[in-house]
C-alpha positions in Angstrom: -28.0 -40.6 33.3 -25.1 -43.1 32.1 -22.3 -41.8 30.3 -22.1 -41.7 26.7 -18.4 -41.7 25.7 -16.2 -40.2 22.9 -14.0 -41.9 21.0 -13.4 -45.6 20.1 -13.2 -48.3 22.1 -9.6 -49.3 21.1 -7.7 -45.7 21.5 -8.6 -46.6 25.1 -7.1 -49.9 25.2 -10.7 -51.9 25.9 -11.5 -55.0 24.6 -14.0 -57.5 24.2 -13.7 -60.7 26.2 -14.2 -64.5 25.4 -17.3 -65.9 26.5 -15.5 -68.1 28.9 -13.7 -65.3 30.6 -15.5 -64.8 34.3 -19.1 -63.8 34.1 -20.7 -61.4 36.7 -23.7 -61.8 35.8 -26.3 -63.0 32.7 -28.8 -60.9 31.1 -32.0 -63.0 29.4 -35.7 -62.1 28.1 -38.6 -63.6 29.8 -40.6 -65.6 26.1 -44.0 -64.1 25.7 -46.6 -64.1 22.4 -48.2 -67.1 21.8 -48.4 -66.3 18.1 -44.4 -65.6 18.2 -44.1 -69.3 19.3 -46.7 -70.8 16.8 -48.9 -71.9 19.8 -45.9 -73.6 21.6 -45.1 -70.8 24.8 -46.0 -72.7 27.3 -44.0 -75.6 26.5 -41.1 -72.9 25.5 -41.3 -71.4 29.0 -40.9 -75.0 30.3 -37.6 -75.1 28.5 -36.6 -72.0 29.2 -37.4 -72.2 33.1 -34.8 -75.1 33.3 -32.0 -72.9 31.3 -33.0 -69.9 33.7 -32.7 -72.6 36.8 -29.9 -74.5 35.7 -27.7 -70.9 35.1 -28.6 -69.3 38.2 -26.8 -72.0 40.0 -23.4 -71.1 38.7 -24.2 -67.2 38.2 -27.0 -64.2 38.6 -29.2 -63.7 36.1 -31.1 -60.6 35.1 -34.3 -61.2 33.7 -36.4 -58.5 31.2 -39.8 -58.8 31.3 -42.0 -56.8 28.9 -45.3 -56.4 30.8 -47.7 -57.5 33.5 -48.2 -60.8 32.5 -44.9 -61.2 31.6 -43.6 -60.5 35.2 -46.3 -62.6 36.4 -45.8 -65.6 34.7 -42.0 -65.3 35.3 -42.1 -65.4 38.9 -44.4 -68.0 39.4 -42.1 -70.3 36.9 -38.9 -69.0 38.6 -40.1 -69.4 42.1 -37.7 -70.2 44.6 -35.1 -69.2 42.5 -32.2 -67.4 44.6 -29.9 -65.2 42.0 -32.8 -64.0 39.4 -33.5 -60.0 39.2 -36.3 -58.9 37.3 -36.5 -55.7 35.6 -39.9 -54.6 33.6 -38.2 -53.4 30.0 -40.4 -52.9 26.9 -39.5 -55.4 24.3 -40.3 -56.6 20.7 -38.3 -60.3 21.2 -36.2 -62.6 23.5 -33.0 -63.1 21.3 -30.7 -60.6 24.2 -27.9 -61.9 22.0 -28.5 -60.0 19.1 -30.1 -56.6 20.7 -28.6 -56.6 23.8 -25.1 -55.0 24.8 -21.4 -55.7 23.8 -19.5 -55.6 27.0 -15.9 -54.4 27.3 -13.3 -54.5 29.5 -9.8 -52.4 29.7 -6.7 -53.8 29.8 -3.4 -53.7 32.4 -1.9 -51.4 29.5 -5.1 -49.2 29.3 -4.7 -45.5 30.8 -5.7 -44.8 34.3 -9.3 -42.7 33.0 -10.5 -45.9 30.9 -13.8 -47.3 32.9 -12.9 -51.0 34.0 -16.4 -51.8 32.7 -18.1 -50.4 29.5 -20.1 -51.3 26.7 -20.8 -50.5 22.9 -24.6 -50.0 22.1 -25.1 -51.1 18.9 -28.2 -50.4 16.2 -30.4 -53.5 15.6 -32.8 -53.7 13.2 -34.5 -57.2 13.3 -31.6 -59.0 11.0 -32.5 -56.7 8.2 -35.9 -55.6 9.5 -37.6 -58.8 8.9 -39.5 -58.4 12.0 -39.9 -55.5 14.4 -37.0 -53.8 16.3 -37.9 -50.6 18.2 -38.1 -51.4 21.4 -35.7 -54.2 21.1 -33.3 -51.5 19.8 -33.9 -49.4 23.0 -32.5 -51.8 25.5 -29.2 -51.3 25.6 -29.8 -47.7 27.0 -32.1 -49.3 29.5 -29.1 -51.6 30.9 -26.8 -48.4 31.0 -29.2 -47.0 33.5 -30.0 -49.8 35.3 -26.0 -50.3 35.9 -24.7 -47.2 35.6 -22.5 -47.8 33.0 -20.6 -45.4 30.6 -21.5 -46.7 26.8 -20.2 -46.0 23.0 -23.0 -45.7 20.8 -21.8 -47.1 17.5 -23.6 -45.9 14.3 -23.7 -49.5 12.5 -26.1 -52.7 12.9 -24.1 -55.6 14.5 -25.8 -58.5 16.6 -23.7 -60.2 19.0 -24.7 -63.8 17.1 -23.1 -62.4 14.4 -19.0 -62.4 16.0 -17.4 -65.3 17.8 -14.1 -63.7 20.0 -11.2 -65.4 21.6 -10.8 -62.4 23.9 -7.2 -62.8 22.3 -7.7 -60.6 19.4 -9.3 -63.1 16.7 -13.0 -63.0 15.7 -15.3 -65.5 13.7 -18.0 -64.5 11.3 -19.2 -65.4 7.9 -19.7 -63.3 4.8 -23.6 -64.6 4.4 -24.7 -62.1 7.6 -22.1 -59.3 7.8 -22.1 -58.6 3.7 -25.9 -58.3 3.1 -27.0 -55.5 2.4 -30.0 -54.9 5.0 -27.3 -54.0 7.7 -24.5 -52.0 6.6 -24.7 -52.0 2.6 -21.9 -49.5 2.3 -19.5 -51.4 3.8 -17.4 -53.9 2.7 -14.9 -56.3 4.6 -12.2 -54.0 4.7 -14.5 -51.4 6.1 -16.3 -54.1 8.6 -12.6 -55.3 10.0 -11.4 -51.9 10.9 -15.1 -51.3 12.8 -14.6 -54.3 14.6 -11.0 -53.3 15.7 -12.3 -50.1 16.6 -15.3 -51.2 18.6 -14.2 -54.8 19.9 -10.4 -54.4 20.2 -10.1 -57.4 17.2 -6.9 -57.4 15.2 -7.9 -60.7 12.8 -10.9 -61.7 11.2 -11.7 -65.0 9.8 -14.4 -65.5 7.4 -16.2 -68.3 6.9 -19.1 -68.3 4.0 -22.5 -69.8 5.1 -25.0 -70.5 7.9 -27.5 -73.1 8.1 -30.8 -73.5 5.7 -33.8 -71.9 8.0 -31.9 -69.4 10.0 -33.5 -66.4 9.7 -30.8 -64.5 11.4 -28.9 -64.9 7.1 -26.0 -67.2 8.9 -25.2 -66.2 12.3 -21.9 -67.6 13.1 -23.2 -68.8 17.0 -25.1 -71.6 15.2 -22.5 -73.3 13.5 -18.7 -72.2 14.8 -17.5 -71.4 18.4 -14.2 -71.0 20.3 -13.7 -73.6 22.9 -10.8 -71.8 23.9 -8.4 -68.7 22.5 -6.5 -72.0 19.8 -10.1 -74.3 19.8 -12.9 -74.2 17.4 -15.9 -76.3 17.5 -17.4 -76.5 14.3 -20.8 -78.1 12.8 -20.6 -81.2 10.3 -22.9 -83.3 8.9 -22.7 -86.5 7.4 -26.0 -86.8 5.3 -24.7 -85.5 2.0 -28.3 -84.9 0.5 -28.7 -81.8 3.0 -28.0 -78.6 1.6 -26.0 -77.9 5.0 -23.0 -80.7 3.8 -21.4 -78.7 1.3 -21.6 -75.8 3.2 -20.3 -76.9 6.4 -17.7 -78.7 4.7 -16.5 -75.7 3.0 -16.6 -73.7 6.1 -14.6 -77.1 7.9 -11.3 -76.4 5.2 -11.7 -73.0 5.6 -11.0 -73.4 9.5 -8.3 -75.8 8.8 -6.2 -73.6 6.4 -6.8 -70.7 8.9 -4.1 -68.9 10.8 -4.1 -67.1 14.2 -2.9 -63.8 13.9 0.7 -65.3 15.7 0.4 -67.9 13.2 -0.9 -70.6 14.9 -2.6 -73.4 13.3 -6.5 -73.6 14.7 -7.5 -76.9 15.8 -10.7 -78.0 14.9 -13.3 -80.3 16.1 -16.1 -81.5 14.3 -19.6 -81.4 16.1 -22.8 -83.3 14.7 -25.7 -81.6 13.8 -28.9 -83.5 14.8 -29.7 -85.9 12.1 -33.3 -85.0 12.1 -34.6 -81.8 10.1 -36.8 -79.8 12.1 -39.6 -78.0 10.4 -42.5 -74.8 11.6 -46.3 -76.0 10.7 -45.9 -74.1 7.0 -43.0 -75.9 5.8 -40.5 -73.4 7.0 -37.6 -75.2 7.8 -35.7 -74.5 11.5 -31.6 -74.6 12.1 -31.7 -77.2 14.9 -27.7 -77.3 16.4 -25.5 -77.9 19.3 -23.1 -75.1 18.3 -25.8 -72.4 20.0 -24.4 -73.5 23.3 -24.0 -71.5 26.6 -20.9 -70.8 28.6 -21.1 -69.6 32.3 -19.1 -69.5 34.9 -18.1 -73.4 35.4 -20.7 -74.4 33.3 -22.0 -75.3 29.6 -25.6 -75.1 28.7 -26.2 -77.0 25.3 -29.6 -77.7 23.4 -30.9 -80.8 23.0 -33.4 -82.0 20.7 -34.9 -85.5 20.9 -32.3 -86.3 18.6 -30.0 -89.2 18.1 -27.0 -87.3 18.3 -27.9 -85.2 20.9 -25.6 -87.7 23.5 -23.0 -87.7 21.1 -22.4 -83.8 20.6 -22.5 -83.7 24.2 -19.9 -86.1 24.7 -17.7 -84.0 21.9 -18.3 -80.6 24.3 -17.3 -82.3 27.3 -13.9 -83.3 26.0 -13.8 -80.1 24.3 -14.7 -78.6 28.1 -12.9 -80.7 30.8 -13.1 -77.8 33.2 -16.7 -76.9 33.0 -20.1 -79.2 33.7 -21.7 -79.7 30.4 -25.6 -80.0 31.0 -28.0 -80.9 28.0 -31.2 -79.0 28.3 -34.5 -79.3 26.0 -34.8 -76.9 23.6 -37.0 -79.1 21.2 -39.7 -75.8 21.1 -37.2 -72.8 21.9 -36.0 -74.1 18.8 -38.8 -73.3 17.4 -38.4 -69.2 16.8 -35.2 -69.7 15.4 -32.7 -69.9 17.9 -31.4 -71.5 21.2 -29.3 -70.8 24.3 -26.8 -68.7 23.2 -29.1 -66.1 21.2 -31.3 -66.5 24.4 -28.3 -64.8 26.8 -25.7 -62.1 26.5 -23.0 -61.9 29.2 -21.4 -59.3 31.5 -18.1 -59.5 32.2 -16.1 -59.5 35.6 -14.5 -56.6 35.4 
C-alpha cells in the first residue's frame, strides 16, 4: 500500500515543477468509445498513435488502458514502439491532465524526511459533473501503487488544465474555471490562493478572466495561456474581431501585460494565433481548436495542428519561443474533436 501523508505539501518544503523541468516519464490514456468520439476513433487513434510515437522518442511513456479491447488495439497501433508500458486501469475518459496526479518534488532547503518524489491526489468530478467521473477519479490511487509513491489526498476538485506553473512560485488560471460553483462553491480567491500555496508550493496567482467559446472544461487556462519559461507567457489572440473569442483574449492579453512576478518582474508576452477556422461537432456544438494545448517533454514540443492556415505560423512563434527544444506539429484535426488536445491528453512525472 502507498503512503498517504499528513500535512501539507508546503510545511515540507515540496513544490510543483514547470512542465519543462526534466521529465522521467509521461503518463497518457489509450482513446476508446466510438460514441465519445462522435464516430471519429479510429481516425483519433491515428492521431494519437503519432503523439504516443513521436514522445516515446524523447521519454517513456505509460499508457492506461481500460479493457480488453483497449489493450488490444493499443499494442497493435503502438507496435514496435520501445519505451511504452501498458497498465490495464478502469477509466471513464482520456483527458490524464485533468484526473490524473499533481507531481511534486522537495527542495535543497526541504528536511531530510521529505520524499524526493510525491504527489497530491486531487478529487475530480467531470469539470462540474458534466459527464462521468468515478473511475476517472480512482486513478490517481492506481499510480501510487503502481509507483510506490507516498501521496496527499486533498479534499477539493482541481484539474491540472486548470493551473499553469513556472516551477518558480507563480501560477496562471482564470476566474471562469476555478470560481464556478460546480467545484469548490465555498471558496473564494482568497481561499483558492492559500490551497494552492499549501498544495503546489505557489506564492502568486495571476488571474486571467475567460476561456475559449466551446470548451467544456468552463475556461481551462492550458488552452489559451502557457509559460514558455519561469518570465515567458504564450498567449492566444485572434484577429477576427466578429469572434466572441477577440474581446476576451484581448482582455486576458492587457491583463498579462500589466502583470507582475512576484519579484516584480514585468512578464513578457507573446501573441500566438488561434486557427482562423471555427471548428464545429455534427449538432452545432462549437469545439476550442488552439495551439496553446501544446506538449513539453524532455527536448521536445508537441503542438496541435489543424488543417489550418495558421497552423505553420503558430509553429513558427513556438519555435522562437523554444530554441532549445524540437517543435513537431502533429494532427489533432479529430482529437480535437472531444474537446481537448495534447496537453489534456498527458500529465508528467517529474525527475526527481
Amino acid at each position: 500500500m502507498s503512503q498517504v501523508l499528513s500535512g501539507l505539501p508546503r510545511d515540507l518544503g515540496l513544490y510543483m515543477p514547470a512542465e519543462w523541468a526534466p521529465h522521467s516519464a509521461t503518463w497518457m490514456s489509450w482513446p476508446f468509445d466510438e460514441e465519445m468520439w462522435f464516430g471519429h476513433l479510429t481516425q483519433v487513434r491515428q492521431e494519437y498513435s503519432m503523439l504516443v510515437k513521436t514522445l516515446a522518442r524523447f521519454e517513456p511513456v505509460h499508457l492506461l488502458v481500460r479493457d480488453e479491447e483497449a489493450e488490444t488495439t493499443a499494442k497493435a497501433a503502438l507496435e514496435g514502439v520501445s519505451n511504452l508500458t501498458l497498465h490495464r486501469i478502469p477509466l471513464d475518459d482520456v483527458w490524464m491532465r485533468d484526473n490524473g496526479p499533481l507531481f511534486l518534488l522537495k527542495q535543497k532547503t526541504s528536511p531530510a524526511t521529505a520524499p524526493a518524489l510525491s504527489f497530491v491526489n486531487w478529487g475530480f468530478n467531470a469539470w462540474g459533473g458534466k459527464y462521468d467521473y468515478e473511475r476517472d477519479n480512482q486513478v490517481p490511487l492506481a499510480l501510487a501503487e503502481i509507483l510506490q509513491l507516498p501521496r496527499f489526498d486533498a479534499p477539493y476538485i482541481m484539474e491540472g488544465g486548470s493551473l499553469e506553473i513556472n516551477g518558480e512560485g507563480s501560477c496562471l488560471t482564470t476566474e471562469q474555471c476555478l470560481l464556478t460553483p460546480t467545484r469548490n462553491p465555498d471558496l473564494g480567491k482568497a481561499d483558492l490562493e492559500k490551497l494552492l500555496s499549501q498544495y503546489l508550493g505557489i506564492d502568486q496567482v495571476i488571474w486571467l478572466k475567460d476561456g475559449l467559446e466551446g470548451d467544456h472544461t468552463d475556461g481551462h487556462i492550458d488552452t489559451i495561456t502557457r509559460f514558455a519559461n519561469s518570465t515567458t507567457v504564450l498567449t492566444s489572440v485572434t484577429s477576427d474581431r466578429t469572434d466572441v473569442n477577440f474581446d476576451r483574449m484581448q482582455e486576458n492579453l492587457e491583463i498579462l501585460r500589466r502583470a507582475r512576478l512576484k519579484d516584480g518582474r514585468n512578464l513578457r508576452v507573446i501573441e500566438l494565433p488561434l486557427p482562423e477556422e471555427k471548428l464545429f461537432l455534427e449538432d452545432g456544438t462549437r469545439l476550442p481548436p488552439t495551439y496553446a494545448n501544446f506538449y513539453i517533454a524532455n527536448g521536445a514540443v508537441l503542438v496541435p495542428q489543424y488543417g489550418d492556415r495558421q497552423d505553420a505560423p503558430a509553429l513558427d512563434v513556438l519555435r522562437r519561443a523554444f530554441p532549445q527544444h524540437q517543435v513537431f506539429g502533429l494532427a489533432s484535426r479529430h482529437i480535437i474533436s472531444g474537446g481537448g488536445s495534447f496537453h489534456c491528453l498527458t500529465q508528467q512525472q517529474p525527475r526527481s
